[in-house]
C-alpha positions, -999 to +999 in steps of 0.1 A: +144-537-195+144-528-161+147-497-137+180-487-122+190-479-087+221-474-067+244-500-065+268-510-036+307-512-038+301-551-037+276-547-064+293-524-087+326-551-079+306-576-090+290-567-121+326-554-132+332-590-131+306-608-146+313-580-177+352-597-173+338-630-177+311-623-200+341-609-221+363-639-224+335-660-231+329-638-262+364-638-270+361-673-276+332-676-300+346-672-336+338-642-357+308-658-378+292-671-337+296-634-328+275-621-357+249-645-356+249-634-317+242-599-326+222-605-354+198-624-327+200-592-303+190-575-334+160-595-336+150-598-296+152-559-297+129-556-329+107-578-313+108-555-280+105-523-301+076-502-285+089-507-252+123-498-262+109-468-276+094-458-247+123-463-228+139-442-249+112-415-246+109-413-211+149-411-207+149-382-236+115-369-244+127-369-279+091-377-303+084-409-307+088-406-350+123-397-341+131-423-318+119-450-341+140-433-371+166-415-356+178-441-329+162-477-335+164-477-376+198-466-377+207-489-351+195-517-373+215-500-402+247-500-386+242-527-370+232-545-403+262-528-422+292-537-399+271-578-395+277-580-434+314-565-435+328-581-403+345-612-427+360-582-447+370-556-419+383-580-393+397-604-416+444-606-407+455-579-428+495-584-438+517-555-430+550-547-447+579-557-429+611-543-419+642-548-442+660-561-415+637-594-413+633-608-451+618-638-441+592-628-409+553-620-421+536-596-401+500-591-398+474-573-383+449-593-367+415-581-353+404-596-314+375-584-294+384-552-272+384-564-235+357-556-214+351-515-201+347-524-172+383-531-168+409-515-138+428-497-166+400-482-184+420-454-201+450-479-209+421-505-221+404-481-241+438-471-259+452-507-265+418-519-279+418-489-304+453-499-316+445-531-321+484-542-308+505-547-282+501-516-264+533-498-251+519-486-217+508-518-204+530-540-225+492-561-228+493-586-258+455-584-278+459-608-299+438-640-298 
């Protein structure tokens, strides 16, 4: 955890692109790599608790009880939650299929949302959410 300051263009250009990067590279981990990744963030963060807390305190002067039950416990919950269903919730889901193609199978299938820091970031935002090919940029999101 570190302080923040103002960034130049060529900064703020280049962390945009280390989040790009970062991004593919998590694309390419499978689903059971990502949630033992976040599982271990889970854990570093635990281990960095007071300092996060105080972090958090000194951003929102919220009390310290709250900020350890309100932010970082449910956190952990949520976090704990959607690390247990992932399997289920991101697993290809079939869809019906038009008459007009009796022998196609359609599914749904779940990929990790590009990274925000992307030059369409309203676009972006949208396809992600859909979870398809999205109609404004014609962007294909599946793995």
């Amino acid at each position: 955890m570190s302080s923040t300051r103002n960034l130049s263009p060529e900064e703020i250009a280049g962390k945009i692109n280390q989040a790009r990067e970062a991004q593919l590279q998590w694309r390419r981990y499978s689903l059971t790599q990502r949630v033992a990744a976040l599982r271990g963030f889970w854990s570093a963060l635990q281990a960095e608790r007071e300092r996060l807390a105080a972090v958090i305190w000194a951003e929102t002067k919220k009390p310290l009880a709250e900020i350890s039950t309100m932010e970082i416990d449910i956190s952990g919950l949520l976090l704990k939650f959607f690390t247990r269903s992932a399997h289920r919730m991101l697993q290809d889901q079939a869809v019906p299929r038009p008459w007009v193609l009796p022998n196609k199978r359609a599914y749904v299938r779940h990929v990790p949302a590009e990274s925000s820091a992307s030059s369409r970031p309203g676009i972006s935002l949208f396809c992600c959410r859909l979870r398809t090919r999205c109609r404004l940029c014609w962007r294909e999101t599946r793995s």
